[in-house]
N, C-alpha and C positions, 0 to 999 in steps of 0.2 A: 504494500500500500504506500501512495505516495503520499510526501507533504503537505501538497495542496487538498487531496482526499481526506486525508483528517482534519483540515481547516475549516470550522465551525461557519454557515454560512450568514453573509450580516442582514442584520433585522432589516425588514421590508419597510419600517418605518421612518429609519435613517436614511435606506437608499432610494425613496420616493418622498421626498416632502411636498407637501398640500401646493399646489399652482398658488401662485398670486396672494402667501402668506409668506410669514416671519418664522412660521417652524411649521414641524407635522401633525400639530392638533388643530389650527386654523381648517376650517371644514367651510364656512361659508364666506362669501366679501360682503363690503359694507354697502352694496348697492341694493342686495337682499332687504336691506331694512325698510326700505323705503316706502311699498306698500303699507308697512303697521304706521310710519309716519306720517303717512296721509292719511291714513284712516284716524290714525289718534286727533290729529290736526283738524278733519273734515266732523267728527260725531265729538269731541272732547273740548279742545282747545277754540276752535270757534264758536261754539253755541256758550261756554264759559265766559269768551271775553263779549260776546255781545252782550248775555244777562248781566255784568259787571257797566258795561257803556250803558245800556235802560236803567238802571238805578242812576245812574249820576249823571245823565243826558236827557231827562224826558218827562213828562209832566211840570209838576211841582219842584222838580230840580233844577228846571230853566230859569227861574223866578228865582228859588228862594237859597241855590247856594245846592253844589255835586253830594253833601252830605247831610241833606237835610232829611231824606228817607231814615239813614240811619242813625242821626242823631235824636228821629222819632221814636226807631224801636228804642234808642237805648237810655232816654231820660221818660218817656211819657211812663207813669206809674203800669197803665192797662199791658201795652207790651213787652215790659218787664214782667212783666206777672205772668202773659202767655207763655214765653221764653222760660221763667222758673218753671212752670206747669209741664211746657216739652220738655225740660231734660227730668223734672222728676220719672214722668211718664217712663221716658228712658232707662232710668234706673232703676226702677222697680221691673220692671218689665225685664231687663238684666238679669237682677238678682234672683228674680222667680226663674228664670231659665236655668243660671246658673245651680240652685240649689236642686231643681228638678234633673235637669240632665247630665251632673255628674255622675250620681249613681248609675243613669242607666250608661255611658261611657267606661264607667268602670266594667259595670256586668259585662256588656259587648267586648271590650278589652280580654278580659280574665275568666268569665264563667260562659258565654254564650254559645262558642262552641259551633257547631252547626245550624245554629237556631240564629248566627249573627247575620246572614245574608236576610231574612224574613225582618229582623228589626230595623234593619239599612232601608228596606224599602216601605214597612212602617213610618220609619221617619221622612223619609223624602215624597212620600204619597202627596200630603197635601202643597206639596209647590208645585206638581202637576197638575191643581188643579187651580181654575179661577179662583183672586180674591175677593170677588163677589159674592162666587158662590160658595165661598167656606166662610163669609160673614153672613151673608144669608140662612145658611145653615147653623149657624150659632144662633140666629132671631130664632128659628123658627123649634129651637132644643131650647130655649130662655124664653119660650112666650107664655101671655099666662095662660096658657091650657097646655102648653108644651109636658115632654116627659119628664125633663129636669124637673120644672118645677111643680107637677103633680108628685114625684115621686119624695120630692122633699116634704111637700101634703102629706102627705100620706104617711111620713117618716115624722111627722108631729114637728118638723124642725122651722116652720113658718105657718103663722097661725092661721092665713089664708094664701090661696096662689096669688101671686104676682109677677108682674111683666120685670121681669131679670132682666129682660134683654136693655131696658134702658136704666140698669144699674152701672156705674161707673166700672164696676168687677167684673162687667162683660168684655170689656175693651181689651182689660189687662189679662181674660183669659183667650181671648181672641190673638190678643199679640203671642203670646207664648206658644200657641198652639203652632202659628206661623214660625216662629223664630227661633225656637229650642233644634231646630236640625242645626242650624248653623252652630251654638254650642256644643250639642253634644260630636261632632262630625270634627270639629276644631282639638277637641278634647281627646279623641278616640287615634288622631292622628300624632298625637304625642306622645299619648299613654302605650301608644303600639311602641315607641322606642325605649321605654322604659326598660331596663334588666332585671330580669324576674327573680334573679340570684340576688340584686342587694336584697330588695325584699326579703328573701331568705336567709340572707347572712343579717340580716335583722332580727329575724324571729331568732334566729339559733345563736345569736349572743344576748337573750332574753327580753329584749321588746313585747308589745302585746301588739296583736291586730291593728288597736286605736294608734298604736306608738307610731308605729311601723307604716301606717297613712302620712301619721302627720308629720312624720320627719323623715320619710323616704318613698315612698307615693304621690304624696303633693307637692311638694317643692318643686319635683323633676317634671311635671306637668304645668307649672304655670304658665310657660309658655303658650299651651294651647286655651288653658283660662283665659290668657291676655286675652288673644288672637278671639277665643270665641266671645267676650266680652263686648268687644270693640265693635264686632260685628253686629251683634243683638242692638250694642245703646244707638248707633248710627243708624241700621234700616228702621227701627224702633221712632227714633226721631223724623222718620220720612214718610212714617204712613201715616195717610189719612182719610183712607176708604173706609178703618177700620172705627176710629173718631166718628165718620159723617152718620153710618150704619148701627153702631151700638154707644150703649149710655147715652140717649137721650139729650145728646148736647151738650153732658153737663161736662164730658174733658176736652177740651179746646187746646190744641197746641199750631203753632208756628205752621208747619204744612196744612191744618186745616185753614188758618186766614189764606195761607197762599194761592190755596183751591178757590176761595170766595173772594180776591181781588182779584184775580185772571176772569172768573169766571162770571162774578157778580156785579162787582162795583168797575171789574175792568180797568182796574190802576195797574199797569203792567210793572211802571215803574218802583210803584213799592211793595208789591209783588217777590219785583226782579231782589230788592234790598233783602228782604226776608230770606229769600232761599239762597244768597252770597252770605249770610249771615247762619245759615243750617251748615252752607257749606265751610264757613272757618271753625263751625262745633267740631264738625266732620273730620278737619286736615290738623287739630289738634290733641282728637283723640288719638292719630296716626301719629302723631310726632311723642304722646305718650308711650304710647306701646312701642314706636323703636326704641324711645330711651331706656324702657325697660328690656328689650330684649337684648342692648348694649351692656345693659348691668347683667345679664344673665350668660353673658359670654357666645350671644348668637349672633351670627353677620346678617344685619337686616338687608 
């Protein structure tokens, strides 16, 4: 056998570098980009900066000064109080998720087994369907002859039937209903990289169950809490299908004015102010949840 026979042959990836790149992992050029750029540009960045020019270009703003929409919402007593209303809404609406859909994250994580694909499409069921018609469907399970509330009749737990559906507790069950995929799904994506040995090496250096959660279960997960937090308080803050159709009017947040000055009174301009105002809520819960996943040692 000769010398060169025995010489080892060189890797395909040295002796073929990528066309029109700086090494052999460069796979596409930068010209590739260009359709997401247009698209981001044509549905993103344009309709952005014209609702930013209608607040501060048009009606009332021609008269009285580019910040006078938003120096409405932000000293008049009434739209401060809308503004506290939507983000409590928010928060609550969160936190119910949150306390609801970890466990079932967990179970799918650790116990579900075969049975996890059937609760994946449980969860994701109702966002294939209209939000009409899963608000709709909450009127008519909360009306007063509905099954809900005969069966609470019946269960002695209200002294007579009543119309649920315009109790303020329908909105927030209606949100949850919608919104706990995105938490539990945000959770489930994290907890899937968890190491099931620390867990273990927990119990078997004497922790309990509860321990063994809260000091090495949850921690490694906040991550997907952030992530699914973020997402709940933000879409949360944007419906208002869910306001218009249940509780009887009595929760009003910021997307709903927004729906009744486009719609109603047709002030596009403070309109336009309001929802440049949902959207800095929006880009500041983002810039929390990177800071946190900077403190968490994640490349946002």
């Amino acid at each position: 056998m000769t010398a060169d026979a025995e010489r080892p042959a060189p890797a395909l990836a040295s002796a073929a570098p990528a066309r029109g790149g700086r090494g052999p992992y460069r796979l596409v050029r930068s010209r590739w980009t260009i359709p997401v750029l247009v698209f981001l540009g044509f549905f993103f960045v344009i309709p952005l900066g014209t609702n930013v020019w209608r607040s501060v270009a048009t009606g009332q703003a021609l008269t009285a000064g580019p910040v006078v929409f938003y120096a409405k919402l932000l000293r008049d007593a009434y739209y401060v109080g809308i503004l506290a209303e939507t983000l409590k809404v928010g928060a609550i609406a969160t936190l119910l998720c949150l306390v609801l859909g970890y466990p079932v994250a967990y179970f799918m994580v650790r116990h579900a087994g075969r049975w996890n694909a059937l609760i994946v499409f449980l969860l994701i069921a109702p966002l294939l369907t209209s939000i009409i018609m899963r608000t709709f469907g909450w009127r008519v399970l909360l009306a007063r002859k509905g099954p809900v509330t005969l069966l609470l009749h019946d269960w002695g737990l209200i002294a007579r039937p009543a119309n649920l559906a315009d109790d303020p507790v329908a909105v927030y069950v209606a949100l949850v209903h919608v919104l706990i995929p995105f938490m539990v799904l945000s959770i489930v994506a994290v907890l899937q990289q968890v190491d099931r040995r620390l867990e273990e090496s927990s119990r078997v250096l004497g922790a309990g169950p509860l321990a063994t959660f809260l000091r090495i279960t949850l921690p490694l997960s906040l991550d997907g809490v952030a992530t699914g937090c973020i997402l709940v308080f933000v879409v949360a803050n944007g419906s208002f299908l869910t306001m218009l159709l249940l509780g009887g009017g009595k929760v009003t947040t910021l997307s709903v004015l927004i729906y009744q000055q486009f719609n109603v009174a047709q002030d596009t301009g403070f309109a336009a102010a309001m929802g440049n105002l949902l959207l800095f809520v929006a880009l500041i819960c983002l810039a929390i949840q990177a800071r946190f996943l900077r403190r968490q040692g994640v490349k946002a």
